[in-house]
N, C-alpha and C positions, 0 to 999 in steps of 0.2 A: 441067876446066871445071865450074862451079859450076851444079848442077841452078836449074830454076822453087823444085822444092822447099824446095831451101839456102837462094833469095835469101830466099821466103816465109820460112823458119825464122828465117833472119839477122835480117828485120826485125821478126818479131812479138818475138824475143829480146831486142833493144833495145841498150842502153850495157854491160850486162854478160855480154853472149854466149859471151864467153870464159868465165867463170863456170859459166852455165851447159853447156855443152860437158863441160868440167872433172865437174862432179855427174854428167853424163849419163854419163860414161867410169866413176865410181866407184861409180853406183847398178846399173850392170848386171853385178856380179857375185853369185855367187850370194846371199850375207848378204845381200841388199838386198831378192830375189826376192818380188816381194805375196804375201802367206798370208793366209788365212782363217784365224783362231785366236780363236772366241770365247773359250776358257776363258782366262782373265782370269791366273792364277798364270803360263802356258808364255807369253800373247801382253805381259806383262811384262815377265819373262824376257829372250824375243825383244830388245823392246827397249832395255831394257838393256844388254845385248851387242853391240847395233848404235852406242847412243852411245858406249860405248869404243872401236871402233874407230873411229868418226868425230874424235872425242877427239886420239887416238893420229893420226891423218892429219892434225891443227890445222884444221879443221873450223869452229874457235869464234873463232878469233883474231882473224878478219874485223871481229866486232861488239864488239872492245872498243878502248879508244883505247892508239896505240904506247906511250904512258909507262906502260900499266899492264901491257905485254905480248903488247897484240892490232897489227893491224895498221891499226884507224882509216878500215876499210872499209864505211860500216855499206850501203853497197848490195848490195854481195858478201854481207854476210851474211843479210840478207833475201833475196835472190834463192838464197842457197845453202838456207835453212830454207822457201821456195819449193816448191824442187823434189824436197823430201822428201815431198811432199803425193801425187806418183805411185808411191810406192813402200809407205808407209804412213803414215796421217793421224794414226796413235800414235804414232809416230814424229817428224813432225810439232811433233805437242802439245807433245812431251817436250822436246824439242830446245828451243823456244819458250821454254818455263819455264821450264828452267833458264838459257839463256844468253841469252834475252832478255827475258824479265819479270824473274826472280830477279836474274840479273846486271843486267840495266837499272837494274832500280832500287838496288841499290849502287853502280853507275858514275856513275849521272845524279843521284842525291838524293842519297848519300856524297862524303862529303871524302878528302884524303890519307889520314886513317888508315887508313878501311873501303878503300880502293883496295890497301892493302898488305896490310892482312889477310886479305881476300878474294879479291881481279878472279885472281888467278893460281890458285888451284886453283878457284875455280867455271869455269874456261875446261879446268883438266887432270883435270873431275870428282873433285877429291880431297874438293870440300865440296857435296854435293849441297842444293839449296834449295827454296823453293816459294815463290808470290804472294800472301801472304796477305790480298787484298784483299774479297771479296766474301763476303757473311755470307748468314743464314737470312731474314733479314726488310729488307734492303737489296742489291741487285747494283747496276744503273744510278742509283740517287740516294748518291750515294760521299761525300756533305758528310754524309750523317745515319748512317753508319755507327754502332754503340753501342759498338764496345772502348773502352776507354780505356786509356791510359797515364799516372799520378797519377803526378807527381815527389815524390819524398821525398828535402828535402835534407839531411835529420838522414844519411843513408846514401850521398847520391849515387846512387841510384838511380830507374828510372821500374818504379810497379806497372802491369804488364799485366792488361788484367780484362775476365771476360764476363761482363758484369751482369744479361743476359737470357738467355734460353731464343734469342732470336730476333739476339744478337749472335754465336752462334756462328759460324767462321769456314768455310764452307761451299762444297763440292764443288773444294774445291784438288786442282790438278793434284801429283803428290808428296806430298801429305799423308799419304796413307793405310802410305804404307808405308818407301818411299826418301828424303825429305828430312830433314835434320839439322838445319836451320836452318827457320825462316821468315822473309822482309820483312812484317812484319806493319804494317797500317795502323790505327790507331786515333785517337782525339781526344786529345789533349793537353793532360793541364790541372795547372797549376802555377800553387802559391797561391790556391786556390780560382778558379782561371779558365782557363776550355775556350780554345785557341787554332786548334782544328778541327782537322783529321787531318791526319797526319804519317807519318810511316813507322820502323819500328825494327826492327832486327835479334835476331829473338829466337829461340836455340837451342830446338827442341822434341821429340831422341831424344839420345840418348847413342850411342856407336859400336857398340853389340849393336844398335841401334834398339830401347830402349826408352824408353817416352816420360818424361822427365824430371820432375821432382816440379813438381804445381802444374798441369802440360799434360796434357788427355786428346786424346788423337786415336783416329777412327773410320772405320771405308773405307765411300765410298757404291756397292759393291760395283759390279752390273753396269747397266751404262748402255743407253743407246739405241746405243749404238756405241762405239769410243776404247776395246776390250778393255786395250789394252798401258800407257792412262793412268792412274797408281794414285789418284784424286779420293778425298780425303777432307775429315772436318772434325777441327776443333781450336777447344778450348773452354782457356778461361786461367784458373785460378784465383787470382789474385794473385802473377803470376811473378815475379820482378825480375830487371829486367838493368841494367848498369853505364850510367851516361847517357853513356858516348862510343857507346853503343847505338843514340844517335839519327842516323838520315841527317840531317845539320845543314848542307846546301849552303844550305838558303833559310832554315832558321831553327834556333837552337841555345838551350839552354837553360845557362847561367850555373850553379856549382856552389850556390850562395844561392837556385837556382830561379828568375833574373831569364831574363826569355823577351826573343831579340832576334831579330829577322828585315829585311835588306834592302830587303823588300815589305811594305810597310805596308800596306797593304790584303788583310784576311784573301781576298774570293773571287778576285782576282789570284794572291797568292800560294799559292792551293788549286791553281787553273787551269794556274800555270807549271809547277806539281811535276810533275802529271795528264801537260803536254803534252808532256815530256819522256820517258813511257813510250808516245809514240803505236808504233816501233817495233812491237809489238805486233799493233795492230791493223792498219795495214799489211802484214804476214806473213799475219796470217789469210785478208785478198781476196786475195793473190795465192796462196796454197795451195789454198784455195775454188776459184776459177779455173782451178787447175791439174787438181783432184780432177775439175771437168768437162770438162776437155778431154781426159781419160783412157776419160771416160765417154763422149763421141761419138764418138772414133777407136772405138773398140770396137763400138758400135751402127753406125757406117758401113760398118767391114771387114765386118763380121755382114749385112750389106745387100747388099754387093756380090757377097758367095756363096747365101746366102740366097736360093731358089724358092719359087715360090705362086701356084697358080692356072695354067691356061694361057690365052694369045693368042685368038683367033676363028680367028685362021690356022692353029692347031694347030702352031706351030714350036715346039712345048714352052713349061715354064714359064716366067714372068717372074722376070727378079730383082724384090726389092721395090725396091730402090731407083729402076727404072723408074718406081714408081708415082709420079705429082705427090701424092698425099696422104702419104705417105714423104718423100720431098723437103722438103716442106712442115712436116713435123714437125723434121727434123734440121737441115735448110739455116738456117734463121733464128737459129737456139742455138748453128750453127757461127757463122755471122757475129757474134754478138751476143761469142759467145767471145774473135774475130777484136778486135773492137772495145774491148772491157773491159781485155784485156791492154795494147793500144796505150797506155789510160790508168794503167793499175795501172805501166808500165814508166815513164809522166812521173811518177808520182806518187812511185816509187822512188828517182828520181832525185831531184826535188824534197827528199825525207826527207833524202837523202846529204847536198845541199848543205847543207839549214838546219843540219842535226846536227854538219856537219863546218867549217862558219861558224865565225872566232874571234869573231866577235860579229853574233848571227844579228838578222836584220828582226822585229819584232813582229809586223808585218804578215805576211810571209811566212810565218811560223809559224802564226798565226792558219790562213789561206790552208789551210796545210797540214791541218793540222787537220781542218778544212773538208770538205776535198776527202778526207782518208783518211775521216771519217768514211761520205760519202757514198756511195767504193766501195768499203768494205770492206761497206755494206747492199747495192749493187748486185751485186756479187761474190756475196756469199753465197745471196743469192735467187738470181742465176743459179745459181749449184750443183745447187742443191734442183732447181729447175725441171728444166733438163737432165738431170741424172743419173737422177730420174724417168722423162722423157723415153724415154732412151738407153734405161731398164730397160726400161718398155713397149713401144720398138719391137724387143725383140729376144725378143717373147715370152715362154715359160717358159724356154726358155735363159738370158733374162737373170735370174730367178728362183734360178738355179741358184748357190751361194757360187763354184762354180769358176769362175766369168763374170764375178766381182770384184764387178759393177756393186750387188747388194746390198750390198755392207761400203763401197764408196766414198757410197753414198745415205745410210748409216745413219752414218758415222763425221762427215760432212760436215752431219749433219742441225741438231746444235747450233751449228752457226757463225753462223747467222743469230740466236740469243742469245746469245753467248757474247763477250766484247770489245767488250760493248755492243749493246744490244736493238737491232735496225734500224730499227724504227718512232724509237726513240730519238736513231737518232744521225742518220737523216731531218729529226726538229723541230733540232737542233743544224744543221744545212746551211740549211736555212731562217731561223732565227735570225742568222745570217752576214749570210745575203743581206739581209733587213729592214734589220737597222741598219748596213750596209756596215764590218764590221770597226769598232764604236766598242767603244772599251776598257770592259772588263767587264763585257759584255753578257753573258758564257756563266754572270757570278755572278749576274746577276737572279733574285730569282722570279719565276714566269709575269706578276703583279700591275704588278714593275715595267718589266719587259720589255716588256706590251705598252704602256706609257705611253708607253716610250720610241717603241717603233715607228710608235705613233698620231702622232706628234710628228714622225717622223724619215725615215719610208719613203717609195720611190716616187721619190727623185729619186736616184738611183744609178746612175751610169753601167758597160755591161755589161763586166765585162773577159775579152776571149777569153785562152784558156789556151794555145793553137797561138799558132805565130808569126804575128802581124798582118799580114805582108805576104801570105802564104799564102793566109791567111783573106781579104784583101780583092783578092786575085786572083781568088777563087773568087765571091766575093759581087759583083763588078762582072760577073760572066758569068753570073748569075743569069736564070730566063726565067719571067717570071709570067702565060705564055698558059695556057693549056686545055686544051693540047695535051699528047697521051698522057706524048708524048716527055718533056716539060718534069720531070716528078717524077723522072727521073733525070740532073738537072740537079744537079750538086753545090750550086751557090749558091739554089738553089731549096729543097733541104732541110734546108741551114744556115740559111736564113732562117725556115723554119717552126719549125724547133727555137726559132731567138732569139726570134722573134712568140709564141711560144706562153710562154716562159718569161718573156719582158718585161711580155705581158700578167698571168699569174696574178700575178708579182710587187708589179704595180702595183694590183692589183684587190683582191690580199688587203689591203695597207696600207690601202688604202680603206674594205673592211669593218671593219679594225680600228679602223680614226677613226671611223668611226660606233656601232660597237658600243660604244665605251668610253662613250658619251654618254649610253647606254640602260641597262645595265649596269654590273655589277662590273668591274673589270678581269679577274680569274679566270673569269670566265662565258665574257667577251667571247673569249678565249685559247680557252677550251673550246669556244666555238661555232665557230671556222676552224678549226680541226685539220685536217678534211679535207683544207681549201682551202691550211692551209699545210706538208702532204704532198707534196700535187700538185705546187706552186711547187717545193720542193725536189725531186721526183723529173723535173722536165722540165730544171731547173737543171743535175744530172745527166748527165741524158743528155745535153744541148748540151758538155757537156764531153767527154764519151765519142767524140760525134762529132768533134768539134777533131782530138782523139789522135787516131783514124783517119783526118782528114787530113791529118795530120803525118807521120804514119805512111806512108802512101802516098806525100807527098813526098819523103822519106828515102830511100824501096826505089831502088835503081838500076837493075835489070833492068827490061827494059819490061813484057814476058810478064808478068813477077809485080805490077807494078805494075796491069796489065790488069784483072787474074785480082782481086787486090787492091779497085781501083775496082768490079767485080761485086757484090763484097762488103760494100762498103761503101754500093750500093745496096740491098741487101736490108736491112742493121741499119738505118739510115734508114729506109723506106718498112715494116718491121714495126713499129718506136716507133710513128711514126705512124697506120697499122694498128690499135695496140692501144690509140690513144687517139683514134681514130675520131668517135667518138661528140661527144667535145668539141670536134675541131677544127671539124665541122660547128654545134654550138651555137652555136658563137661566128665562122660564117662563116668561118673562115679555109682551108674545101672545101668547095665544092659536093657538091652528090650526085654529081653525075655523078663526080667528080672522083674523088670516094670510094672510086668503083668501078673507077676508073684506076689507085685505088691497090695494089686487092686485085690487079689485073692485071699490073700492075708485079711484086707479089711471085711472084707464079705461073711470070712470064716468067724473071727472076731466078733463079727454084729450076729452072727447063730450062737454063738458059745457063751453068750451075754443073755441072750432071747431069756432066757428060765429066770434069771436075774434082775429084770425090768427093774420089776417093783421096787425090790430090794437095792440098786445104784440109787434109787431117788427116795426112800426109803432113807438114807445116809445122809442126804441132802441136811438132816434134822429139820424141816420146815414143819413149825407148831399148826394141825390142823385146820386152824381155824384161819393160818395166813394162806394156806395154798386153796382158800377157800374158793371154788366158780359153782356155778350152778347146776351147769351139765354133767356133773360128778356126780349128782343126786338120784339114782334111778327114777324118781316120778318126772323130771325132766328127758328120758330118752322117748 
């Protein structure tokens, strides 16, 4: 008979359960076991050793398509690079770069050649690579990159070059020590004319690993965390490689140096290439994710053994988890975890079909886009936040490296820069919403962007991301009294989520039509920023919330579905909570109401209490990864 537990686990798991299952049966032997290893040479090492036998087990095959050798899964393999995120986030990284950045982009931007020369040993690790995208003085603005790649067709060849101090190819994952290869991205200019960046396949050690004539590479030794990832830079001194060097899917260059490309339009065809490695950042929310939900099974067991203080009644100490201020710290970060997954699993889904589309939607893609950018910022801040969280409520124990929760805080800490700034990829979710998906809006400058926006915003109809009918079963039973009861009213807090996101949506276009009349266009941009943060981070979460009712509708057991709905009132009524202040601004709460709300979460975080276990219990984390010491009774 299938536990509350399973069904919980079954449905936060999603379309690829078996999957995960599968990871969870191969992560819990010992190779897998979390360690503490800051010294950088052994926590290497480690990894290394762990991707061959992942290797060896076909681990990789998932993310590449059947004609080239893989299996054309790419859900399975974002969900299997996922769940490497509980075991180790170096780990993780590695996995990522080579078989989904490095391999992505010779699958997704190469042709038949590079598919023959490469996709089979980058999947059996015989050719290890790195991403050579982001420099010293560019990471998130990827159009102003400074490499270049000069064609010279007396040779047939493209020169690679770092013409600045500040185009060096900066903090690559495998640079420093392991990759042979790099996908390098630079401008491309032939016949004296730049055609913006590109990508190329450009060898940078020889098989001793040393670095080849023309290439320096450097290690940016120890980091904030990611001991096992070896990040380095690589600087080009006029290298050359052969021009079938070029990934030439979207544009190739003629042996005369004639430049041809499909997409006539340079920021389209920057945009396509771009949206074709989203992959990537995808992996990152859902590992982010994963790394906190490691984090509050650990601070909740740690809670539920955990005394302090005694009673009035003298019956001995309290657990902490008794306390409502305990509750209150962990219960909202479980739910908010509960919630973020339900979306990271449509959104995985969503990636599979456009990716595995014979000819995928613009729109949809777009869409996608969109929405990975949004939770791969939401995910990652959730990390940070909770895994903090989880550290401080488990005291100096959680202090301790053998408690995990510092190297899961510390390795998880760059993800919220890293695959794209979040503040970043926030204005890009916003920029969506503004001009509702019009073509080539992501190549604006700010200047013409917001012309366009002042011109175009504000009449957009909302599209729910759950199934419509769901949604407007739930929205017809909505209750707009006063009444306490009424905030845990599902269509009551689906509606505030849309009022609140339909409003800033439409308020920002507004200020953008009048700023542009007073101002520069560029000023005008600079002066909403805030305003069009906010829009996107409410945009967000009304998505967040959908998936968690979809989610709920999906679970078949009632109990879970129950236990589920609980939960789903607390992520609602803390959004709301934490943006307080403005629903009241804008009357869409009374005071009174306000204080219904903070009531609600209180109530919530008691009616949970009995449940502890069992919410992180669902998490499915295989024993041995939510492995800490002070779990151990000989340790209290």
């Amino acid at each position: 008979m299938t536990t509350t537990a399973e069904h919980l686990r079954n449905a936060l798991d999603g379309r690829w359960r078996d999957v995960k299952n599968a990871v969870r049966t191969e992560l819990a032997t010992e190779v897998f076991r979390p360690h503490y290893t800051p010294n950088t040479v052994i926590a290497r090492a480690k990894v290394a050793e762990q991707l061959k036998i992942m290797a060896a087990a076909g681990a990789a095959e998932d993310g590449f398509r059947k004609e080239h050798g893989g299996n054309g899964d790419v859900g399975a393999a974002v969900t299997r690079i996922e769940m490497l995120a509980m075991s180790d986030l170096s780990l993780m990284v590695k996995a990522g770069v080579q078989w989904g950045l490095f391999g992505g982009a010779i699958e997704n931007l190469g042709t038949e050649r590079h598919h023959k020369a490469y996709v089979q040993r980058i999947i059996d690790l015989d050719l290890l690579g790195c991403f050579g995208m982001t420099e010293t003085g560019h990471g998130s603005d990827v159009q102003s990159l400074e490499t270049t790649a000069t064609y010279d067709p007396a040779t047939e060849e493209f020169v690679i070059n770092s013409p600045t101090p500040s185009s060096r190819k900066d903090y690559i994952g495998g640079a420093a020590e392991t990759a042979r290869v790099s996908a390098v991205f630079a401008q491309l200019i032939t016949g004296g004319q730049s055609h913006g960046v590109h990508c190329f396949v450009v060898p940078i050690r020889d098989e001793d690993g040393n670095d080849l004539p023309g290439v320096t590479t450097s290690d940016c030794h120890y980091k904030g965390g990611l001991p096992g990832v070896d990040n380095g830079r690589i600087m080009f001194d006029h290298v050359r490689v052969p021009r079938e060097n070029l990934l030439n899917k979207y544009a190739d260059v003629a042996a005369d140096g004639t430049y041809s490309s499909p997409i006539e339009n340079p920021s389209r065809r920057f945009f396509t290439m771009l949206g074709t490695l989203i992959r990537g950042r995808v992996t990152v929310a859902g590992s982010a994710a994963a790394a906190a939900r490691v984090a509050l099974d650990i601070a909740v067991r740690y809670a539920l053994q955990r005394k302090q203080f005694s009673a009035p009644d003298d019956e001995g100490e309290v657990l902490i988890m008794d306390y409502l201020v305990h509750q209150r710290r962990l219960f909202p970060l479980i739910a908010r975890s509960y919630a973020l997954q339900f979306a990271q699993n449509e959104l995985v889904a969503k990636l599979h079909d456009v990716q595995t589309a014979d000819s995928p939607d613009a729109e949809e893609q777009r869409e996608l886009e969109s929405r990975a950018a949004g939770l791969k910022a939401s995910n990652t801040w959730h990390a940070s936040a909770a895994i903090q969280e989880a550290r401080e409520a488990c005291g100096g124990a959680g202090y301790l490296a053998e408690n995990r929760l510092i190297a899961l805080r510390a390795d998880t800490d760059v993800f919220t820069t890293f695959e794209g700034d979040n503040h970043v990829l926030t204005q890009l979710v916003a920029k969506e919403l503004l001009t509702a998906y019009a073509d080539d809006i992501k190549g604006m400058s700010p200047v013409e962007w917001v012309r366009f926006a002042a011109n175009f915003a504000g009449d957009r109809v909302l599209k729910r991301t759950a199934a419509e009918t769901i949604m407007q079963t739930i929205l017809d039973s909505r209750q707009d009294n006063e009444e306490e009861g009424s905030l845990f009213n599902r269509g009551t807090q689906v509606t505030m989520f849309e009022d609140r996101e339909e409003y800033l949506l439409s308020t920002v276009a507004r200020r953008l039509q009048s700023k542009t009349k007073e101002m520069e266009a560029f000023d005008a941009f600079n002066a909403v920023q805030d305003h069009v943060l906010h829009t996107a981070r409410a945009h967000i979460d009304r998505i967040v919330l959908e998936a968690f009712v979809a989610g709920i509708d999906a679970c078949e057991d009632e109990e879970a579905r129950h236990i589920l709905g609980l939960v789903c009132d607390l992520y609602a009524l803390s959004v709301i909570e934490e943006d307080k202040a403005w629903f009241i601004e804008h009357r869409f709460l009374s005071t009174e109401r306000a204080k219904a709300v903070t009531r609600g979460i209180n109530e919530r975080c008691r009616s949970l209490r009995p449940h502890a276990e069992l919410l992180v219990d669902g998490f499915g984390i295989p024993e041995q990864l939510r492995y800490a010491e002070m779990l151990h009774p000989e340790h209290l």
